[in-house]
N, C-alpha and C positions, 0 to 999 in steps of 0.2 A: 709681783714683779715691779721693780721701778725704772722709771726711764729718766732720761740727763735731757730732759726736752723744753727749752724755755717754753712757757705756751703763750706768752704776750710775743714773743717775737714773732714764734709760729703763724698765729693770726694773720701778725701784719703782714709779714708775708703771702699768707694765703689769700689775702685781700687781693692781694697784686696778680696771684697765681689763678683766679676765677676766671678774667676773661681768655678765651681760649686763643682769642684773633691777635692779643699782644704777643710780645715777647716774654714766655715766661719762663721762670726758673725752676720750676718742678710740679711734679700734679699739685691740682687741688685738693682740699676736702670739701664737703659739704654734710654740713650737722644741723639739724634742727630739732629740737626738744619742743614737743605738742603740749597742748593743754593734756591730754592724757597724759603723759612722763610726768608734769608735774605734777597733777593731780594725784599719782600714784606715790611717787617721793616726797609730799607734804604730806599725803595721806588729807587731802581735803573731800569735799563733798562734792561730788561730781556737778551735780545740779547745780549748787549754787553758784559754783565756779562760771558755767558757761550761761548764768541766767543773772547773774549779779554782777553788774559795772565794778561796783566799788571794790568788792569779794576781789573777784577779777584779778584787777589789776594791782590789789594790795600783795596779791602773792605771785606772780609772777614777776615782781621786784624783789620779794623775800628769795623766791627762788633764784633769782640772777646774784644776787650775794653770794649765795652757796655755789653756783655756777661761776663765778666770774672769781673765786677762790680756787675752787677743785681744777678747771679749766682754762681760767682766762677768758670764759664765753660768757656774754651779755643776753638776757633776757629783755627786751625791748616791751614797752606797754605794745600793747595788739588788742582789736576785735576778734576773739576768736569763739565760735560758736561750731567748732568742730568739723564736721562734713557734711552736714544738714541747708545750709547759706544757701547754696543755687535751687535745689530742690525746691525749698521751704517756698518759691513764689507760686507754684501750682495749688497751694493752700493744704499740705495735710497738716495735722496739729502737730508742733513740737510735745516731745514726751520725755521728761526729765527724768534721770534714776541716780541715784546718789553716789553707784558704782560703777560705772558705764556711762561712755558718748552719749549724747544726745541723738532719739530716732524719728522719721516723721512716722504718723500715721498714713496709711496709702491712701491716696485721692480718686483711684478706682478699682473696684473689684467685681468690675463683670467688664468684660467686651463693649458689651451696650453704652457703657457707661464713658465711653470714649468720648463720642462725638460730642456731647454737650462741655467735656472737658477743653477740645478744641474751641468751640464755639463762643465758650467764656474766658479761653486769653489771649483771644482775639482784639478784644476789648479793655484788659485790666491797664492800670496803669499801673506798672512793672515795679515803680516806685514807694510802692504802697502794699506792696504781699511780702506774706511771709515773713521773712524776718530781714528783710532790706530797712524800714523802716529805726528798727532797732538798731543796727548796724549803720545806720547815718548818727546817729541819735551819739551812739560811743564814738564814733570818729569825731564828733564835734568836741563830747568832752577831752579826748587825747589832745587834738588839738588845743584846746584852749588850756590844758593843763602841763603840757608834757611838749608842746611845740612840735610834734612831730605829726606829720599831715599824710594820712592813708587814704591809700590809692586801691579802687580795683576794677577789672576789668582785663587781667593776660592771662584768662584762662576760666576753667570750673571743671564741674560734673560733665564725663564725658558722657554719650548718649545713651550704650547701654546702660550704664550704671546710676544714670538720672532714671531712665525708663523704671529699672529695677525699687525704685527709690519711689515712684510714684504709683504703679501696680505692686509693690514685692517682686522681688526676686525668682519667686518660684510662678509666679502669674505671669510673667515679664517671656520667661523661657518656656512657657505653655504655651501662652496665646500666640507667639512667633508661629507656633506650628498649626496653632486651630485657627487662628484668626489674623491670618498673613493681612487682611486686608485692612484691617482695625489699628494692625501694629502701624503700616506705611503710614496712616493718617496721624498715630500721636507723635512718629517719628519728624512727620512734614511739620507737626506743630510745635516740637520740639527746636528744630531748627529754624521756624522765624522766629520762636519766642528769644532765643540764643541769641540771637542779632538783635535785637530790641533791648534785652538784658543786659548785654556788652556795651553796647553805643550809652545805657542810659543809664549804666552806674560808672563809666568812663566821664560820662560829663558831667556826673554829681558826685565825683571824686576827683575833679582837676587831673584825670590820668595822662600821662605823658612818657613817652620813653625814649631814649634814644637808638634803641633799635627794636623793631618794631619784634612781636613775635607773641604766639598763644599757646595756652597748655589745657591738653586734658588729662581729669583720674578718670581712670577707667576698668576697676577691677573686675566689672562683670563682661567684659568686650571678652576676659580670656572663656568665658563660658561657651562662647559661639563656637561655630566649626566657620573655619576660613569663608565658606560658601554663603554662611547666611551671615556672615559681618559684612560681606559683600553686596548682599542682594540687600540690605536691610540698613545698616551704619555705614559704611565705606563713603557714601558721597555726599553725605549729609554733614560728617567731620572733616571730609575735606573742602567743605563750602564753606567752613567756620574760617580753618585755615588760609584758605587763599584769600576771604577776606579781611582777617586782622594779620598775616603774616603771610603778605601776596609776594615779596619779594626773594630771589635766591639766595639772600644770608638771614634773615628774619629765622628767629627761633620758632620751630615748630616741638613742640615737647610732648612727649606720650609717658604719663605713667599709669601704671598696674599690677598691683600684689600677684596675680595669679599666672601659671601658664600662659605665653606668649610666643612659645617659640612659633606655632602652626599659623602667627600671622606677622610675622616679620617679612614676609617677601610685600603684603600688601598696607605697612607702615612705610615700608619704601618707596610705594608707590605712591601715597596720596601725601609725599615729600617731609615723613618725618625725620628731623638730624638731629634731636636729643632722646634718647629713651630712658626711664628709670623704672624695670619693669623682672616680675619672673627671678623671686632668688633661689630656683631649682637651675638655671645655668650658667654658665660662662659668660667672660667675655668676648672671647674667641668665637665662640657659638652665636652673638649678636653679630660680631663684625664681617663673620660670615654672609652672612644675608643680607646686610646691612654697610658695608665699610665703608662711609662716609660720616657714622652716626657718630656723637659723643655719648659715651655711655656713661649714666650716673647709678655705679653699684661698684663693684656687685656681691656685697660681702652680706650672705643670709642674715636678714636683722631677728630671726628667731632662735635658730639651730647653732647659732656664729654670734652676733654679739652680743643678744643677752644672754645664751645661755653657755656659750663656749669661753675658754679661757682665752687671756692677752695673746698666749701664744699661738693661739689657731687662730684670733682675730689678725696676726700680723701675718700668718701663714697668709691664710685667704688676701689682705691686701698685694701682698710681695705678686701671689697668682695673678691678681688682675691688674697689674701696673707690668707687671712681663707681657701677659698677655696683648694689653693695648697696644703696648711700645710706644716708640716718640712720637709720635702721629697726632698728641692731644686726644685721642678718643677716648679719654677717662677724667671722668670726676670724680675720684672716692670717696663711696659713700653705701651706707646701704642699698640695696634691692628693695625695697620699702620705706617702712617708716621705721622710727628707731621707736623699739616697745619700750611699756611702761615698764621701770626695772632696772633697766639695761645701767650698767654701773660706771661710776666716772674711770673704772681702771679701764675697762675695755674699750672706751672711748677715747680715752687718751691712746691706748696702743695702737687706735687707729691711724691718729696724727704723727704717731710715731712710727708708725712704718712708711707712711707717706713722706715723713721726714729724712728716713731711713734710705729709701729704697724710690725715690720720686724721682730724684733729679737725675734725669734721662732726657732732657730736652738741649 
């Protein structure tokens, strides 16, 4: 299928169409292409990609050629080390595989093994684990190569999903239930280590923003039943929140691969207004329980844009831009992440329905 879509104009456009508080002229898109997509469409070596500076960034400029041809879209040098960054300061070892993201190894595997883990990042200096180090180290080379000066600090690993990251997944959703009392302590120590983390790669990154606001991922929150995200996460993420994003327009952002509907009444409550989360539902269905939220989706990035055609991709957007209606509560885009694969036709068809079918404001 081809579309009559300039895509440099489109951009600029969509530049303009991002903030949601301006006056704008039609929905946005929001696309981002991971270290996984390119690693997958150079067909490069997983490992070296996310463990090699030079590797790195010589192909994610290769890649932006080919991108900034097919789409118009710019690949920008970046530190990226995948999803592993926030984890990584509790100390499990990075594990590299040639065909696959980078994993940590878990930092405890018994209950016991808790307290001594509180006990010692109580102490660490925050700047020195994990792969923060590494991650200063390339932000200096970008800088001094490439002028362009990274920031971090609006966001991370949300706290089931850090938890899961530093027990496993499957130890994380056990001991919740054998050792309630084990979990409240790495959770209590999760959430001063989080403040510490934030404050002090914010001031070793010259972070700055003009409107204040923080985000978590959090694919394993959708694991909980509403009762124990409550009794267990609920005020712990919202202690993060009211501290870096205290005010009533500050961005509060929740994303999540998984099921989410069963806790949308309690994203509401501890004041989140962006979600990108859950690509088994609607928009209608967030707005529901939610209607003040801007939703960034909601078009399946498995079932839909890599593996369905242009045409169901523009189906699906047409759905969720009727859906939001003028309200701004939409940022088209997927429900996730855009997989390894996913091809420049269907992503073009997504710009193009938003092109298409947007300007509703």
């Amino acid at each position: 299928m081809s579309y009559d879509l300039d895509m440099g104009r489109f951009w600029e456009v969509n530049r303009q169409c991002l903030d949601l508080k301006e006056d704008i002229q039609r929905v946005p898109v929001s696309m981002h292409l991971d270290g996984d997509w390119i690693c997958e469409y150079l067909k490069l070596d997983n490992a070296k990609y996310y463990s090699d500076f030079e590797y790195q960034q010589e192909h994610r400029l290769r890649c932006s050629e080919i991108t900034e041809e097919e789409l118009a879209y710019t690949i920008y040098p970046a530190v990226d080390f995948g999803v592993i960054m926030d984890a990584s300061i509790y100390g499990g070892e990075v594990k590299y595989q040639s065909n696959a993201t980078p994993t940590l190894t878990p930092v405890v595997n018994d209950p016991s093994e808790i307290d001594a883990l509180v006990e010692k990042m109580q102490n660490v200096d925050l700047l020195e684990q994990g792969l923060v180090p590494m991650y200063l180290e390339w932000r200096e080379k970008i800088k001094a190569r490439y002028g362009i000066e990274l920031t971090y600090g609006d966001g991370q690993k949300g706290c089931a999903t850090m938890l899961g990251q530093i027990c496993t997944i499957t130890n994380f959703l056990t001991w919740i239930m054998t050792d309630p009392e084990q979990i409240h302590k790495l959770v209590a120590c999760w959430l001063d280590t989080s403040k510490r983390y934030t404050k002090a790669m914010r001031e070793a990154t010259n972070y700055s923003a003009e409107r204040k606001g923080y985000a978590f991922a959090s694919d394993v929150a959708g694991m909980l039943s509403p009762q124990l995200y409550r009794d267990f996460i609920m005020d712990a993420e919202k202690e993060l929140y009211d501290t870096f994003a205290p005010n009533a327009d500050d961005l509060r952002y929740y994303h999540a691969d998984s099921h989410m509907l069963h806790h949308l009444e309690t994203l509401e409550e501890i004041g989140v207004n962006a979600v990108n989360i859950d690509p088994y539902i609607e928009p209608a269905q967030i707005l529901e329980k939610m209607p003040n939220v801007v939703v960034h989706g909601q078009i399946p990035p498995l079932k839909i844009l890599l593996n369905g055609s242009p045409e169901e991709v523009i189906a699906y957007a047409k759905r969720d831009i009727e859906q939001a209606g003028p309200g701004k509560h939409l940022v088209l885009c997927t429900a996730g992440s855009i997989n390894p694969g996913t091809s420049f036709e269907n992503l073009k068809a997504m710009c193009y329905a938003a092109e298409k079918y947007g300007y509703i404001y």
